[in-house]
PAKE-493433 format. One record per residue (C-alpha): x, y, z. Coordinates in Angstrom, 2 decimals. Last residue first. Layout:
REM PAKE-493433
@x->X | y->Y | z->Z
...
This chain:
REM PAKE-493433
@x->-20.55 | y->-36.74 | z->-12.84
@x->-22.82 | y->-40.44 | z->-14.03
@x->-22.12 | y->-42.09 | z->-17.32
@x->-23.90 | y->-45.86 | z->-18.18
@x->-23.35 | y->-46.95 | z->-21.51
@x->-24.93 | y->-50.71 | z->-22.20
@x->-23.80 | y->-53.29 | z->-24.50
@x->-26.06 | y->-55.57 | z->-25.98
@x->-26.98 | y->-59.40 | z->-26.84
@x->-30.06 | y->-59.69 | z->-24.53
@x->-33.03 | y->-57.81 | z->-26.46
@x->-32.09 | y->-60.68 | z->-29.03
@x->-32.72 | y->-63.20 | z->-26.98
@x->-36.56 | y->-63.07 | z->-27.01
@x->-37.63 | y->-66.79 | z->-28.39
@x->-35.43 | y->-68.27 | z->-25.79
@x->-37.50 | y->-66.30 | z->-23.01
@x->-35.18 | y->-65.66 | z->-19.99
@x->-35.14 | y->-62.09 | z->-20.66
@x->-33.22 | y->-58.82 | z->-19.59
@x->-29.91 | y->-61.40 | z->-18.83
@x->-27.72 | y->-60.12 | z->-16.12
@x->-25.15 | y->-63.16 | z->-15.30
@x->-24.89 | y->-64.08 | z->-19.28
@x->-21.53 | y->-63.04 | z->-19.96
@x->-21.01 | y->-59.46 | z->-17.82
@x->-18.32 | y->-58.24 | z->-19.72
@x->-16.61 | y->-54.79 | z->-18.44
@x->-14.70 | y->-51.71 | z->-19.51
@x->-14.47 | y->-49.34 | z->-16.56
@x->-14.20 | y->-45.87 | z->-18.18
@x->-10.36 | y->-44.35 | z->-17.25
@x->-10.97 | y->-40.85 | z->-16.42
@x->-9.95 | y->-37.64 | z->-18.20
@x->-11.89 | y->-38.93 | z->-20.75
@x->-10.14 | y->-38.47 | z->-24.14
@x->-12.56 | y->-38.91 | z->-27.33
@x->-11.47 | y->-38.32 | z->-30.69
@x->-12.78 | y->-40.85 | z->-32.79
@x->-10.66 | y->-43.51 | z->-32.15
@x->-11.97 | y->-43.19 | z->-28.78
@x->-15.20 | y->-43.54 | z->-29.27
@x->-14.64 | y->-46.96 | z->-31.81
@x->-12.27 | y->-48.11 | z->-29.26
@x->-14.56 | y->-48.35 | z->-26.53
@x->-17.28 | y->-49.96 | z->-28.22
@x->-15.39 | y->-52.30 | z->-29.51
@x->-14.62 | y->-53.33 | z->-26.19
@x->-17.63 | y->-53.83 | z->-24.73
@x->-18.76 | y->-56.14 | z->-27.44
@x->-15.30 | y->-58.02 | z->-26.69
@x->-16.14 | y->-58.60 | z->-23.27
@x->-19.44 | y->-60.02 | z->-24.28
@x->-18.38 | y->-62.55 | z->-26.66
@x->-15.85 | y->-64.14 | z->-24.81
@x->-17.92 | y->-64.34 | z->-21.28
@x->-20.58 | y->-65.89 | z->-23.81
@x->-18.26 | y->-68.62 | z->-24.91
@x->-16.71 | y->-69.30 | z->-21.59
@x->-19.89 | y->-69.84 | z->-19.88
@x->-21.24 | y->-72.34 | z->-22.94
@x->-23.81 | y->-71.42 | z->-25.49
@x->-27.21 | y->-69.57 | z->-25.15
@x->-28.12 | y->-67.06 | z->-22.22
@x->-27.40 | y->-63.96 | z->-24.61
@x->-24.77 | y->-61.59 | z->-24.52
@x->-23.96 | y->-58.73 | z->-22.38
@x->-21.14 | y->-55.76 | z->-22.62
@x->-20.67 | y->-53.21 | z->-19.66
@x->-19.13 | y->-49.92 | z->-20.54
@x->-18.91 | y->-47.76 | z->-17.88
@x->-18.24 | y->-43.74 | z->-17.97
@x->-17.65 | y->-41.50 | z->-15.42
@x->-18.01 | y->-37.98 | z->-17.18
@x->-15.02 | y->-35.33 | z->-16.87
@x->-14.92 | y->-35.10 | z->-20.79
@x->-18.39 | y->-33.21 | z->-20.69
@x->-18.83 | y->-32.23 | z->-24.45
@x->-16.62 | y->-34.58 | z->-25.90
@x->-18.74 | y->-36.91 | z->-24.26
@x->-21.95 | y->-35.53 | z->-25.66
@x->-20.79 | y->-35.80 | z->-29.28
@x->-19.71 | y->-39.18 | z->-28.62
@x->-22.71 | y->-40.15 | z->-27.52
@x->-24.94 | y->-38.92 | z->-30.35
@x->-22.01 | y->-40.43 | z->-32.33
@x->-23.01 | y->-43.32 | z->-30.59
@x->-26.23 | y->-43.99 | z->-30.89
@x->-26.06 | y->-43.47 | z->-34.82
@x->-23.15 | y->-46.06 | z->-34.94
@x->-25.63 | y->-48.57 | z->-32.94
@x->-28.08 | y->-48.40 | z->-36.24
@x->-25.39 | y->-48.49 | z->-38.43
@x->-23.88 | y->-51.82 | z->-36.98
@x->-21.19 | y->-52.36 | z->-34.28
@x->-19.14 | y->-55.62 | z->-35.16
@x->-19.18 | y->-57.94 | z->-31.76
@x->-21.20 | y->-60.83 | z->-33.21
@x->-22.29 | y->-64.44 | z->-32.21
@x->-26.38 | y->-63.37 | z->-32.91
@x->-26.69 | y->-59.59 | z->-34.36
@x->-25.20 | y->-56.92 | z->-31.82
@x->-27.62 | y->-54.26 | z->-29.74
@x->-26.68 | y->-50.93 | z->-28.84
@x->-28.41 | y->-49.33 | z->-25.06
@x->-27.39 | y->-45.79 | z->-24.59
@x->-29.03 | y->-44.12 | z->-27.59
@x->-32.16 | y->-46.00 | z->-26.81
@x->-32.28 | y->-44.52 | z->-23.11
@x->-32.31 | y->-40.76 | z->-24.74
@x->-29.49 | y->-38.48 | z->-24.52
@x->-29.93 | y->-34.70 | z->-23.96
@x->-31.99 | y->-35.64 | z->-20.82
@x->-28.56 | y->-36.19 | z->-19.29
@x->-28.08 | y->-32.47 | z->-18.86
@x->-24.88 | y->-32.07 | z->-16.97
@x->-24.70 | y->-29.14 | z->-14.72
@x->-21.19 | y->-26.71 | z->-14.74
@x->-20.57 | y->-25.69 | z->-11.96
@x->-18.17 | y->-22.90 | z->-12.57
@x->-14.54 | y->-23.35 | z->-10.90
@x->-13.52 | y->-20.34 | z->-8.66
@x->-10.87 | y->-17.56 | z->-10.58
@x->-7.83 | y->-17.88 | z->-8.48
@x->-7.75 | y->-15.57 | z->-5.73
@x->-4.63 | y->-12.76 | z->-6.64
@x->-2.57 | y->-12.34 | z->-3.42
@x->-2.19 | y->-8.59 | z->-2.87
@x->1.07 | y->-7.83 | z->-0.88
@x->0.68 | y->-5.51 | z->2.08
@x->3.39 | y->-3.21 | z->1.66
@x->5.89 | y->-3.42 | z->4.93
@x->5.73 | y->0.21 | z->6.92
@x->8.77 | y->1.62 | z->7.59
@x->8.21 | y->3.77 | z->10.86
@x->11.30 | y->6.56 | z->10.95
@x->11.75 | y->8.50 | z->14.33
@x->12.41 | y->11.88 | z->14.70
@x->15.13 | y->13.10 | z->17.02
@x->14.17 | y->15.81 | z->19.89
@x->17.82 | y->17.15 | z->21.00
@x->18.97 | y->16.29 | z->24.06
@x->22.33 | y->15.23 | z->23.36
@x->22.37 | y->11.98 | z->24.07
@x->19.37 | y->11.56 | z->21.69
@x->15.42 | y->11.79 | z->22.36
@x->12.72 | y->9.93 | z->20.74
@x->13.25 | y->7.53 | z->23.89
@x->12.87 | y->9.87 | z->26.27
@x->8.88 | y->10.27 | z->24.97
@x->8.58 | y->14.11 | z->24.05
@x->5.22 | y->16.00 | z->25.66
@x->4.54 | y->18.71 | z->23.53
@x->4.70 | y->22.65 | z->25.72
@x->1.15 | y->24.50 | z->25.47
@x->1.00 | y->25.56 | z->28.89
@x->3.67 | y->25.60 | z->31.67
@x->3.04 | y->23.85 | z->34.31
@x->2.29 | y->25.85 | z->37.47
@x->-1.49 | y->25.08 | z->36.88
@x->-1.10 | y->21.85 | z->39.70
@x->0.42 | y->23.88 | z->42.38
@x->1.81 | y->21.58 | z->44.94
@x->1.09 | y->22.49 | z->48.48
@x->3.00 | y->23.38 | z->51.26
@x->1.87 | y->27.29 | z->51.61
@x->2.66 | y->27.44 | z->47.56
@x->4.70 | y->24.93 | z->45.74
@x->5.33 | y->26.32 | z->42.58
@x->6.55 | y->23.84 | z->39.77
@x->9.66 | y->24.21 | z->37.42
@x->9.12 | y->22.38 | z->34.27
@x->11.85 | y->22.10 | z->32.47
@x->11.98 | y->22.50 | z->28.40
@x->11.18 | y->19.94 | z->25.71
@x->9.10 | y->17.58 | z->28.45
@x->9.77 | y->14.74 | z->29.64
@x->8.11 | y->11.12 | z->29.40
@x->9.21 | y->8.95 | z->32.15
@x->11.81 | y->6.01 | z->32.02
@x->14.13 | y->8.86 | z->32.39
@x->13.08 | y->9.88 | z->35.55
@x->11.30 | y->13.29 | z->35.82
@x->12.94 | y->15.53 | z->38.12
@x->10.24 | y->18.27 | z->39.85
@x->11.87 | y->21.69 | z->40.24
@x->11.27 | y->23.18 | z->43.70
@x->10.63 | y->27.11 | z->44.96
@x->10.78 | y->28.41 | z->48.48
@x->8.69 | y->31.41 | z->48.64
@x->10.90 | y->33.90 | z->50.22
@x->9.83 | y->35.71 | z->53.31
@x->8.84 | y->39.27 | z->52.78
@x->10.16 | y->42.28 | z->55.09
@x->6.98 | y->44.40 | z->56.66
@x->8.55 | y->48.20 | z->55.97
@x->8.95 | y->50.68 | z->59.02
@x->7.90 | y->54.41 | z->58.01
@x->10.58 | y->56.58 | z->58.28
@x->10.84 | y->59.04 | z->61.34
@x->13.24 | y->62.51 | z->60.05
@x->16.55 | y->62.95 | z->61.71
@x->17.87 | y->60.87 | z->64.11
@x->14.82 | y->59.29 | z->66.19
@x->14.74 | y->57.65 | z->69.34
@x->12.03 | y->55.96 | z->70.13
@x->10.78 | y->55.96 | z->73.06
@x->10.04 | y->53.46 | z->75.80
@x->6.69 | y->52.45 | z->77.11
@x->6.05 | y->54.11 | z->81.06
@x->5.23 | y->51.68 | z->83.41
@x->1.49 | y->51.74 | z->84.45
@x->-0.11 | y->54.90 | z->85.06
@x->-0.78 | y->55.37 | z->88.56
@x->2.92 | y->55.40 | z->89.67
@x->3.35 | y->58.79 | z->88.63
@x->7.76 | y->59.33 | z->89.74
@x->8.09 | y->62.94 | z->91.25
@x->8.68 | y->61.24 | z->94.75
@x->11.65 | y->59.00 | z->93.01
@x->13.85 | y->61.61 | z->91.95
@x->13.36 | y->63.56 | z->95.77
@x->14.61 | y->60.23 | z->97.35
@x->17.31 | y->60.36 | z->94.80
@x->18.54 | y->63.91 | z->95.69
């Protein structure tokens, strides 16, 4: 009986495929999916996070850069407590304080030509320091203009003539000078600087003529800012 089994075997077409074996109606075989494996990225804390987490796709081994979620705000850690929460953080900001610049000085020009070179030249009679009428009009034009501009260096620098001894003339024009001083300032005037009251004697004589000492016996004002 086997030799007869094997005789009805067709060995022209190829080994025969196996059935299936079906109980009841065939069903369609369904392809079975593999699971995507999914990762969540872990920021550090040093590292800004966001309000919510952030998982990111990683799809056939690569990262999926529009897997973050749109729209979220970026929270530094820091503005963060231990709780999680976002906390707001209060900037006080110092008021700038206004320093007030001091109103600037006005130049204020001094106009010598006021005065004429008469007014600041008096002359005294022979052995005399008493100031006359014609040397108290020069000087109330003086005084007038010193009150004016009390910040004026002023020098007062008496002279006499070349007559008489060295001690004599030194006398003579010191105190010339120095009526002249007092009768401005007993009048009101204040400089704000001390004038340099002098007496020159004879050293700066105009004129060496003895008929022409007259022009020597003087005091002369000299102001300069």
């Amino acid at each position: 009986g086997l030799i007869a089994a094997l005789l009805l075997v067709d060995f022209s077409s190829g080994p025969e495929k196996p059935r299936e074996i079906s109980h009841g109606t065939a069903r369609e075989s369904t392809p079975v999916s593999t699971p995507v494996p999914v990762t969540t990225e872990k920021t550090s804390p040093d590292k800004a996070v966001t309000e919510k987490s952030v998982d990111r796709e990683i799809i056939n081994g690569e990262q999926n850069p529009e897997a973050t979620t749109a729209g979220e705000r970026t929270v530094p850690a820091q503005d963060r407590d231990s709780s999680g929460e976002n906390v707001e953080t209060a900037v006080e900001i110092e008021p700038t304080a206004v320093v007030e610049k001091e109103p600037e000085a006005k130049t204020v020009r001094v106009d010598f030509t006021r005065l004429s070179p008469d007014d600041l030249i008096l002359h005294f009679t022979p052995n005399s320091a008493v100031i006359d009428g014609h040397a108290e009009k020069s000087l109330t034009n003086i005084l007038s203009f010193l009150l004016e501009y009390p910040r004026l260096s002023v020098k007062i620098t008496g002279h006499c003539a070349i007559a008489g001894t060295e001690a004599g003339r030194r006398e003579i024009s010191v105190l010339r000078a120095q009526n002249v001083y007092s009768w401005l300032t007993d009048r009101g005037w204040q400089p704000e600087t001390s004038p340099l009251v002098t007496g020159e004697a004879g050293d700066h004589p105009l004129t060496r003529d003895p008929e022409k000492q007259d022009i020597n016996r003087r005091v002369e004002i000299t102001l300069s800012e």
